[in-house]
N, CA, C and O atoms as CSV, one atom per row, in Angstrom:
chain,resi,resn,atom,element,x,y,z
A,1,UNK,N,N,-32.438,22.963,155.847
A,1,UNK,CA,C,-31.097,22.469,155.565
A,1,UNK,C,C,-30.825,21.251,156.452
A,1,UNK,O,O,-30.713,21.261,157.678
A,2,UNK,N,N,-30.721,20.005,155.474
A,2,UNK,CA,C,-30.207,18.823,156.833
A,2,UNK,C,C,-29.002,19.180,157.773
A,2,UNK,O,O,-27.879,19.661,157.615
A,3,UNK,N,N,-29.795,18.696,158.880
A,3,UNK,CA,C,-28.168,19.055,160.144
A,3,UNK,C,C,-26.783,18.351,159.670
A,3,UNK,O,O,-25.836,18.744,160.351
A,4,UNK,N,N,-26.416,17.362,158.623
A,4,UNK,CA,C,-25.039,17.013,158.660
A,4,UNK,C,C,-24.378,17.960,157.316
A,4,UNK,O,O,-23.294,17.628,156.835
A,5,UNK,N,N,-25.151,19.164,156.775
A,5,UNK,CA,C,-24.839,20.122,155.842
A,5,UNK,C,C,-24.947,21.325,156.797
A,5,UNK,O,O,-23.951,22.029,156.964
A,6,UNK,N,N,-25.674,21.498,157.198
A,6,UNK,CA,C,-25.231,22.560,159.041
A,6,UNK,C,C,-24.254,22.100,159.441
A,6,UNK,O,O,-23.347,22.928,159.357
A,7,UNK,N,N,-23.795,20.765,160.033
A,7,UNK,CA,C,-21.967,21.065,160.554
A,7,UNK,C,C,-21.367,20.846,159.854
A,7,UNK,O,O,-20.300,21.363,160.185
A,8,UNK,N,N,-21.193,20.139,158.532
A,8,UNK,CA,C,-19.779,20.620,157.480
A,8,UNK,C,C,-19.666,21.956,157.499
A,8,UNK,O,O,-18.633,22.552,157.806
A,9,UNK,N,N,-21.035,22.628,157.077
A,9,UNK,CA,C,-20.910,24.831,157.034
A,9,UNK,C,C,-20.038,25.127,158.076
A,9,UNK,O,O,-18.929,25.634,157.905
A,10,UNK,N,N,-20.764,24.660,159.716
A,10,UNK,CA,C,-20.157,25.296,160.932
A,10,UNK,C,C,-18.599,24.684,160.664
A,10,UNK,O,O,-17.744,25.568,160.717
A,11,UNK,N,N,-18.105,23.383,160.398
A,11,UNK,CA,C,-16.809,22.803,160.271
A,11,UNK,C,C,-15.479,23.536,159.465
A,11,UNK,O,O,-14.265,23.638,159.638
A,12,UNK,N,N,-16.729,24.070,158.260
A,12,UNK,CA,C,-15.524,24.779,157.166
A,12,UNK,C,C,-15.288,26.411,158.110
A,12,UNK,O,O,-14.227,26.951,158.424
A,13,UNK,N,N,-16.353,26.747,158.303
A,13,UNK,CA,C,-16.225,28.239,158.989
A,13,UNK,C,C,-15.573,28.352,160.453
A,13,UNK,O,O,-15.496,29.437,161.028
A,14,UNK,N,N,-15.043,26.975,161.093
A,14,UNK,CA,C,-14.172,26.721,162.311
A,14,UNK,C,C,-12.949,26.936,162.120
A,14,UNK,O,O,-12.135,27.561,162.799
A,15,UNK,N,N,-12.796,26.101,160.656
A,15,UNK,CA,C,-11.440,25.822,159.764
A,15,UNK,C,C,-10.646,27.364,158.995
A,15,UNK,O,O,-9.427,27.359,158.826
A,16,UNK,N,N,-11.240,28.231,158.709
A,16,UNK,CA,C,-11.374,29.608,158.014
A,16,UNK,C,C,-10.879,30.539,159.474
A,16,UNK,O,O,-9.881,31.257,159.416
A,17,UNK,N,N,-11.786,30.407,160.876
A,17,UNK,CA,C,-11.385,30.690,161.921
A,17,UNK,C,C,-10.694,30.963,162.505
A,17,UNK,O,O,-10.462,31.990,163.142
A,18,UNK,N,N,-9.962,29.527,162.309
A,18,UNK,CA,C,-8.549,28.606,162.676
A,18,UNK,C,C,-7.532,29.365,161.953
A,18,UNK,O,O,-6.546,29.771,162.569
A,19,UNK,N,N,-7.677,29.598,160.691
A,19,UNK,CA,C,-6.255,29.972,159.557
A,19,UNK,C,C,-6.202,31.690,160.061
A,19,UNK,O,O,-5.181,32.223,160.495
A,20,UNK,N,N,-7.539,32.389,159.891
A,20,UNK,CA,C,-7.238,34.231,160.199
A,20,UNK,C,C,-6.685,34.301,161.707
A,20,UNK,O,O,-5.848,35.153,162.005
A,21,UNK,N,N,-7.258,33.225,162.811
A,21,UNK,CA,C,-6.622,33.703,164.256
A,21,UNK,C,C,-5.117,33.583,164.056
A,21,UNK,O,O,-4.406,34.586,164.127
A,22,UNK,N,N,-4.572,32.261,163.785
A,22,UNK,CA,C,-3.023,32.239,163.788
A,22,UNK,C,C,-2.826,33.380,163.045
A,22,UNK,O,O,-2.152,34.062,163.818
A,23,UNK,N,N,-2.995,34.100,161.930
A,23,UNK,CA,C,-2.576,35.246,161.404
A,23,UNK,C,C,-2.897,36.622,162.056
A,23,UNK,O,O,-2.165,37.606,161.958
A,24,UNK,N,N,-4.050,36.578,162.718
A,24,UNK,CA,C,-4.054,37.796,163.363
A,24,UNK,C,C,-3.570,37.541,164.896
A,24,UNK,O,O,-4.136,38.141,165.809
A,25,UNK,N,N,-2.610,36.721,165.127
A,25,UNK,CA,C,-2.369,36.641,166.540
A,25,UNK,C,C,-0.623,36.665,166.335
A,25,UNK,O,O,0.099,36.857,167.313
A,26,UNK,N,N,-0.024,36.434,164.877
A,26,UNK,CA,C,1.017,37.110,164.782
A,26,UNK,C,C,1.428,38.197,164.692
A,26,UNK,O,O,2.465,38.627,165.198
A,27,UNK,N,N,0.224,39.094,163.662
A,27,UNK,CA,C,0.114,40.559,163.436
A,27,UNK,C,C,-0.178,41.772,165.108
A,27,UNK,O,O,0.263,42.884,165.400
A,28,UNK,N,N,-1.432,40.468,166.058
A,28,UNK,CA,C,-1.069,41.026,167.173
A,28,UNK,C,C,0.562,41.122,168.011
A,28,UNK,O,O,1.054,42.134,168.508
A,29,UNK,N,N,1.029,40.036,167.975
A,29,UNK,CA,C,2.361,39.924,168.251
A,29,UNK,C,C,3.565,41.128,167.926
A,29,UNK,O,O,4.379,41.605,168.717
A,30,UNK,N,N,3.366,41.435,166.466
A,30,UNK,CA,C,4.265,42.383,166.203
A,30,UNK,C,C,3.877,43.037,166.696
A,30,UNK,O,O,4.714,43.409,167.518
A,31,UNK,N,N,2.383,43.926,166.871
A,31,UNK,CA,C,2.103,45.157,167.134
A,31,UNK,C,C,2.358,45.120,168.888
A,31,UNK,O,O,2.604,46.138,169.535
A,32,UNK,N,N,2.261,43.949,169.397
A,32,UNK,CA,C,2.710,44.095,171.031
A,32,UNK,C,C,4.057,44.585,170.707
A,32,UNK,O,O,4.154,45.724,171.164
A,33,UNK,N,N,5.208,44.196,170.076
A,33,UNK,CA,C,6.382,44.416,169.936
A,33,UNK,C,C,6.542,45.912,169.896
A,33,UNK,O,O,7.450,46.569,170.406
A,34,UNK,N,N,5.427,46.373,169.151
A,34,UNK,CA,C,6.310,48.054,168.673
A,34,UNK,C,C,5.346,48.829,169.568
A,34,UNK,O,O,4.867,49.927,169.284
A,35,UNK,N,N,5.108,48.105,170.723
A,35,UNK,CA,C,4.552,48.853,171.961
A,35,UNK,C,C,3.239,48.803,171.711
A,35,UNK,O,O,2.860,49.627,172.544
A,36,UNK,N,N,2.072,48.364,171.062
A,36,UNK,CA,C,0.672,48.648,170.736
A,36,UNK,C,C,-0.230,47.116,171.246
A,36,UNK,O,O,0.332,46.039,171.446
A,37,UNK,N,N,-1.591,47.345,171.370
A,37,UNK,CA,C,-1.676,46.162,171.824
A,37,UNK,C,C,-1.819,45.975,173.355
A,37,UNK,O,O,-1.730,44.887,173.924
A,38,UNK,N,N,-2.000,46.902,173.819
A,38,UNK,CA,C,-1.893,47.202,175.234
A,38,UNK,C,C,-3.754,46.418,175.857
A,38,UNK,O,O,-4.456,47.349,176.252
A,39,UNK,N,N,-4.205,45.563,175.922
A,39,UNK,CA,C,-5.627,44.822,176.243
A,39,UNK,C,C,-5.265,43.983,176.868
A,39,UNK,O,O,-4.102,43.597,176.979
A,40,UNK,N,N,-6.485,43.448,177.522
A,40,UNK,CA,C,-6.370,42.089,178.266
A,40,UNK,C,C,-6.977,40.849,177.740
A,40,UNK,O,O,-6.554,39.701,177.876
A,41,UNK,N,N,-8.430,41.405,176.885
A,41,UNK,CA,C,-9.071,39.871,175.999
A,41,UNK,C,C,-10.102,41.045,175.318
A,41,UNK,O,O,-10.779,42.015,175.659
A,42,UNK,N,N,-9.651,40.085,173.839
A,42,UNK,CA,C,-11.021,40.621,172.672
A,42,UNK,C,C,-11.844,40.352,172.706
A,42,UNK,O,O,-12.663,40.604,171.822
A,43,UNK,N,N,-12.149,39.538,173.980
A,43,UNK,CA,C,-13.940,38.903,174.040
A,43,UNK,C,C,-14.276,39.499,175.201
A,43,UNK,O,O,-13.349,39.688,175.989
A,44,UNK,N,N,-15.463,39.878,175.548
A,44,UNK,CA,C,-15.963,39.859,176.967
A,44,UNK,C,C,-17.089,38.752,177.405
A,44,UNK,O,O,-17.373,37.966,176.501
A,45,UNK,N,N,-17.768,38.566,178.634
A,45,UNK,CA,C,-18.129,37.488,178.983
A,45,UNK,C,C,-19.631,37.624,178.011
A,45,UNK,O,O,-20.107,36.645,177.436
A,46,UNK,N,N,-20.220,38.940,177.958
A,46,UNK,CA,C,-21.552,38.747,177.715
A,46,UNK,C,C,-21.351,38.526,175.731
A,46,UNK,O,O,-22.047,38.986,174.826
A,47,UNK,N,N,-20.379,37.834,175.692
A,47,UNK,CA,C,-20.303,37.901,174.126
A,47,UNK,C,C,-20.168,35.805,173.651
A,47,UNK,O,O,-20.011,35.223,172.578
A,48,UNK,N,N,-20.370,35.198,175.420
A,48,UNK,CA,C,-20.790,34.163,175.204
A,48,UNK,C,C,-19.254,33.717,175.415
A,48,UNK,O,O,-19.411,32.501,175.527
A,49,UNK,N,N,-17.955,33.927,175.532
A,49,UNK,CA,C,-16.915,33.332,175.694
A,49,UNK,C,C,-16.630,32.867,176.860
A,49,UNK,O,O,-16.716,33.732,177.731
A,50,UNK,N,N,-16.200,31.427,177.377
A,50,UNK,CA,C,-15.548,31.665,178.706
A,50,UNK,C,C,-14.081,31.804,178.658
A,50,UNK,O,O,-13.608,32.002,179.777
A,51,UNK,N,N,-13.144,31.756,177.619
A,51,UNK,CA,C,-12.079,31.923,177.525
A,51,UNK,C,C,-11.377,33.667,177.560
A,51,UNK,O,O,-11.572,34.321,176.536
A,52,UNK,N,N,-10.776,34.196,178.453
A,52,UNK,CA,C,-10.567,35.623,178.439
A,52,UNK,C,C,-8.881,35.709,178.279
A,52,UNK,O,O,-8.077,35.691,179.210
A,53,UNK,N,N,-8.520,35.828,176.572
A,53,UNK,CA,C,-6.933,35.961,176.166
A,53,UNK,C,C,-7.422,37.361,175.205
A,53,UNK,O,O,-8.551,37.742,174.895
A,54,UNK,N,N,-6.094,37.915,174.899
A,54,UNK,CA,C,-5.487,38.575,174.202
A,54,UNK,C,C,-5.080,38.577,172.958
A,54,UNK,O,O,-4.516,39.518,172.399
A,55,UNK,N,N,-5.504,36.947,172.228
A,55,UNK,CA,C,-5.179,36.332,171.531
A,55,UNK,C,C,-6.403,35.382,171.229
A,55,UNK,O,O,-7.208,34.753,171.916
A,56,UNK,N,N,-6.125,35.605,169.624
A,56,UNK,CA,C,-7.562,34.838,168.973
A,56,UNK,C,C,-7.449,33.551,168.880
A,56,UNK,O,O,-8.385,33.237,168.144
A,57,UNK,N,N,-6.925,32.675,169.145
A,57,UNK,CA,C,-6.996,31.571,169.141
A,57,UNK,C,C,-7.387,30.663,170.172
A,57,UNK,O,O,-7.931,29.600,169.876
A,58,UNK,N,N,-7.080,31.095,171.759
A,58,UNK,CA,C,-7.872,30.857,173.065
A,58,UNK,C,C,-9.276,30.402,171.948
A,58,UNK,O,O,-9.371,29.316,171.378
A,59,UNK,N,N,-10.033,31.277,171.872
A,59,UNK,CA,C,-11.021,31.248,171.462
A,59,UNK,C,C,-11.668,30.355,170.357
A,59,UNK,O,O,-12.727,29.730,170.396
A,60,UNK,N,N,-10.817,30.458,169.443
A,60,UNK,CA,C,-11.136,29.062,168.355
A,60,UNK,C,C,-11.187,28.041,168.758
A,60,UNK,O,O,-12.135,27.362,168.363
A,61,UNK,N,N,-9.982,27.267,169.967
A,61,UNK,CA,C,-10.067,26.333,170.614
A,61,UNK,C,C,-11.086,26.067,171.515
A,61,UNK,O,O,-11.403,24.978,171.994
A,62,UNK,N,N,-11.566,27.154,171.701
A,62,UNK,CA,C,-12.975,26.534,173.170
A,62,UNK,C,C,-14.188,26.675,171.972
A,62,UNK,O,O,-15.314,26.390,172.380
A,63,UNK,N,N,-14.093,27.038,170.693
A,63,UNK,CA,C,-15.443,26.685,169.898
A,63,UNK,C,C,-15.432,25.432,169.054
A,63,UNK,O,O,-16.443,24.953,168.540
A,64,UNK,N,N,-14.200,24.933,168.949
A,64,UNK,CA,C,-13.656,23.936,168.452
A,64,UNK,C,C,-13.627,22.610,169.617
A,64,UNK,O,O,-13.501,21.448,169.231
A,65,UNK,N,N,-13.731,22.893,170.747
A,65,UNK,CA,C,-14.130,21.926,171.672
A,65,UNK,C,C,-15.935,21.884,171.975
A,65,UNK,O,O,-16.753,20.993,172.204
A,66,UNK,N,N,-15.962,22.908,171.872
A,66,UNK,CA,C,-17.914,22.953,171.746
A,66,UNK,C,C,-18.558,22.167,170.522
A,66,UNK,O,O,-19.544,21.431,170.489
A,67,UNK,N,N,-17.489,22.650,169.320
A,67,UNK,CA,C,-17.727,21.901,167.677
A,67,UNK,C,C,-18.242,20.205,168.214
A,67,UNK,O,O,-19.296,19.611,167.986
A,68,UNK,N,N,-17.049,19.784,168.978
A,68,UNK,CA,C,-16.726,18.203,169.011
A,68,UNK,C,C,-17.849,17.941,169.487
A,68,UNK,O,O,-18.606,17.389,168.689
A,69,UNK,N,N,-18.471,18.236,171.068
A,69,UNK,CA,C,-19.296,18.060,171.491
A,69,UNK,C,C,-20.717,17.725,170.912
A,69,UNK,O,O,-21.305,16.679,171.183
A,70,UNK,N,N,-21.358,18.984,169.857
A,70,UNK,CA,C,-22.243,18.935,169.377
A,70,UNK,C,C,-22.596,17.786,168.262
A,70,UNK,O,O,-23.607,17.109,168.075
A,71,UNK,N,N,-21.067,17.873,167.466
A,71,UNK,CA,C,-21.149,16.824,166.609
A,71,UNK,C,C,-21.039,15.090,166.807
A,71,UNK,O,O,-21.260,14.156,166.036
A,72,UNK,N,N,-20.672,15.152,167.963
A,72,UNK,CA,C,-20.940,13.601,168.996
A,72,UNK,C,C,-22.380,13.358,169.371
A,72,UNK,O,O,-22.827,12.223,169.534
A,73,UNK,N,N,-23.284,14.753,169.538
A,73,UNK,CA,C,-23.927,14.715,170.421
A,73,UNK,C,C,-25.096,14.064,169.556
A,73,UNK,O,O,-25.076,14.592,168.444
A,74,UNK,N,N,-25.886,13.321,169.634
A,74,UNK,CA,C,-27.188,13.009,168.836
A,74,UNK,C,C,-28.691,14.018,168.791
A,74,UNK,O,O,-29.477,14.120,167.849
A,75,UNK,N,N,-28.739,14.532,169.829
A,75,UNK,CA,C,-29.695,15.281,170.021
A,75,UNK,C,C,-28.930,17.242,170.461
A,75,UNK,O,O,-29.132,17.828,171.525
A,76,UNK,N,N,-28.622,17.448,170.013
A,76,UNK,CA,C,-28.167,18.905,170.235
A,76,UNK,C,C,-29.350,19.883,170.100
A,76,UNK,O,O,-30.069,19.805,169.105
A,77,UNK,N,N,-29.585,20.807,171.066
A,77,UNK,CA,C,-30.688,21.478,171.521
A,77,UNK,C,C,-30.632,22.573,170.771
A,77,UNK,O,O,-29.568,23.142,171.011
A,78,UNK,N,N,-31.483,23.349,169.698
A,78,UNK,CA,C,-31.997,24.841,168.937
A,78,UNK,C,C,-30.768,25.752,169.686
A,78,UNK,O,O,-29.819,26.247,169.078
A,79,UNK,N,N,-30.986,25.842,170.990
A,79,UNK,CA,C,-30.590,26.819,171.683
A,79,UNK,C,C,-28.777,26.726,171.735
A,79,UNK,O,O,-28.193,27.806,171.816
A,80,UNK,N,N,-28.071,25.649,171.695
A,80,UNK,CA,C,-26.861,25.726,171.657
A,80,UNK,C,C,-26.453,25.399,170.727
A,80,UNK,O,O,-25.247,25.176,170.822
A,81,UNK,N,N,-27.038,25.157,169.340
A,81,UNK,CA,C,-26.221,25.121,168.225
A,81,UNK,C,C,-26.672,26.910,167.824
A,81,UNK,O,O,-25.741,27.360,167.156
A,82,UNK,N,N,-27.518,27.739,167.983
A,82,UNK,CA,C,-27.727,28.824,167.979
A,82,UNK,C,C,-26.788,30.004,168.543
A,82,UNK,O,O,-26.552,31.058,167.952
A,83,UNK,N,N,-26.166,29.509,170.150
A,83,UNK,CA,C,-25.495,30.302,170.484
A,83,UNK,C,C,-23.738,29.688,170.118
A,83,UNK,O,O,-22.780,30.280,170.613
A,84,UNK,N,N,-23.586,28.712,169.396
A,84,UNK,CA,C,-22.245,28.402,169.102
A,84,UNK,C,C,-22.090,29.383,168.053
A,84,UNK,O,O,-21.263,30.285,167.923
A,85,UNK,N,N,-23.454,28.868,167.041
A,85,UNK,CA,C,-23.236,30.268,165.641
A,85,UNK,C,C,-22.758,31.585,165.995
A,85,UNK,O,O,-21.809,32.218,165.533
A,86,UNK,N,N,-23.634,31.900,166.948
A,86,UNK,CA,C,-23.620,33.255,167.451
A,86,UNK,C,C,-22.154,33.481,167.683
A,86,UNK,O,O,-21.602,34.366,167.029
A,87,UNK,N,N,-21.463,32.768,168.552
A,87,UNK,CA,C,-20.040,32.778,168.449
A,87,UNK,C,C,-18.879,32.947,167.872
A,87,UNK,O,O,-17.856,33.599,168.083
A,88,UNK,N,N,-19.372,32.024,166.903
A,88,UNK,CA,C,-18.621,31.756,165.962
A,88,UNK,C,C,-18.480,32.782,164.846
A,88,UNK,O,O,-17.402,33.002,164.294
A,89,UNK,N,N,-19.612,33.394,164.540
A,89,UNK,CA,C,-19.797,34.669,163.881
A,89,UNK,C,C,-19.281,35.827,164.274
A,89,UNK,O,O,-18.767,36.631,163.497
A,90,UNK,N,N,-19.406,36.014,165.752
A,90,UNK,CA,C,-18.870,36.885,166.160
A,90,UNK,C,C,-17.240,36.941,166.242
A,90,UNK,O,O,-16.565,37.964,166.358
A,91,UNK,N,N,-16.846,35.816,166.169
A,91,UNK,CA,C,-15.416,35.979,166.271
A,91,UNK,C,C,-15.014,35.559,164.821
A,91,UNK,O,O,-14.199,34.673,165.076
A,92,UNK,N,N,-15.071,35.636,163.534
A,92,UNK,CA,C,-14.802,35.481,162.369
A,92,UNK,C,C,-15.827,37.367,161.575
A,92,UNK,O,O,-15.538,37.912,160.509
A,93,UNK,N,N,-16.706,37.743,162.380
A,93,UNK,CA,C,-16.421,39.056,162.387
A,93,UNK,C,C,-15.338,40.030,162.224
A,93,UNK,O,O,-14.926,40.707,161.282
A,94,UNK,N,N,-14.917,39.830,163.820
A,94,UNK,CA,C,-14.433,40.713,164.485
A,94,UNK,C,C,-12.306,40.100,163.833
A,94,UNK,O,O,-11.221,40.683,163.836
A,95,UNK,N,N,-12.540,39.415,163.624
A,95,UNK,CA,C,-10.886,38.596,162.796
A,95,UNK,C,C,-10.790,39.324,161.467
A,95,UNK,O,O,-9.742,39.736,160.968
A,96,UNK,N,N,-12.153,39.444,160.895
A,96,UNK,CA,C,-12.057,40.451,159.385
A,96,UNK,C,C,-11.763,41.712,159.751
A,96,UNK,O,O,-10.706,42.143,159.290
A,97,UNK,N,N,-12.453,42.509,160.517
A,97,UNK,CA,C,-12.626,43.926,160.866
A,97,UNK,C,C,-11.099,44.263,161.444
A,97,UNK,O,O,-10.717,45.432,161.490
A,98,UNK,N,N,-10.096,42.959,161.964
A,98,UNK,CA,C,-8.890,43.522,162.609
A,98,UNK,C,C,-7.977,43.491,161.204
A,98,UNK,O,O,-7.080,44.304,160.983
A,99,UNK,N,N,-8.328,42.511,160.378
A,99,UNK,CA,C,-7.606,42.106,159.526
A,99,UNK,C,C,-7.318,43.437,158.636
A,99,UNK,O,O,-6.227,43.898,158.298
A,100,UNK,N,N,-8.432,43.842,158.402
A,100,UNK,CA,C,-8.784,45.291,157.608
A,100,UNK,C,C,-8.414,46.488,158.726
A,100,UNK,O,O,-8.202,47.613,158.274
A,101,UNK,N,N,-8.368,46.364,159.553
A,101,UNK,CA,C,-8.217,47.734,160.474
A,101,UNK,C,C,-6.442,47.801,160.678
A,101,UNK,O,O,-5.813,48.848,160.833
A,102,UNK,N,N,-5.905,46.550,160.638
A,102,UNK,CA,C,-4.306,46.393,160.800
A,102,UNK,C,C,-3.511,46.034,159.735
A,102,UNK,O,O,-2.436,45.434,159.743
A,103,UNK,N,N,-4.262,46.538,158.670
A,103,UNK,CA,C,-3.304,46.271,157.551
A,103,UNK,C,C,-1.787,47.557,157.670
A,103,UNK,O,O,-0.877,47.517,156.843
């Protein structure tokens, strides 16, 4: 797959990211309201995040600043467009599984 059809994919799946966190970070919101919600961050460190919120969007923003990087970058290394995926997957995972678990 040419790399500038690899970051439109990674671009649209940032963008998809972007739209479920603001929605599941309101749905978290209410549920803080009616007392639930009681955590400190949905990521932990060995899951590749350095951002540690309570809230999914911290998180979109520091993969969305990694996005910029890579796509500036001319030579981007196997290993960190690998572990951005990894990321990125993991947190568009885990945004479905709440989405479905907090209906």
């Amino acid at each position: 797959m040419p790399y500038t059809k690899v970051i439109q994919q990674l671009k649209e799946n940032l963008q998809i990211a972007y739209r479920q966190a603001i929605d599941s970070d309101n749905r978290l919101d209410e549920l803080q309201k009616a007392g639930h919600g009681k955590f400190v961050a949905i990521f932990n460190k060995e899951q590749g995040f350095t951002q540690n919120s309570n809230r999914f969007l911290p998180y979109v923003q520091e993969l969305a600043t990694e996005f910029e990087t890579i796509q500036e970058s001319i030579h981007t290394s196997p290993e960190t467009l690998e572990a951005f995926v990894k990321k990125l997957g993991v947190l568009l995972q885990t945004l479905q599984t709440f989405k479905q678990q907090s209906k």
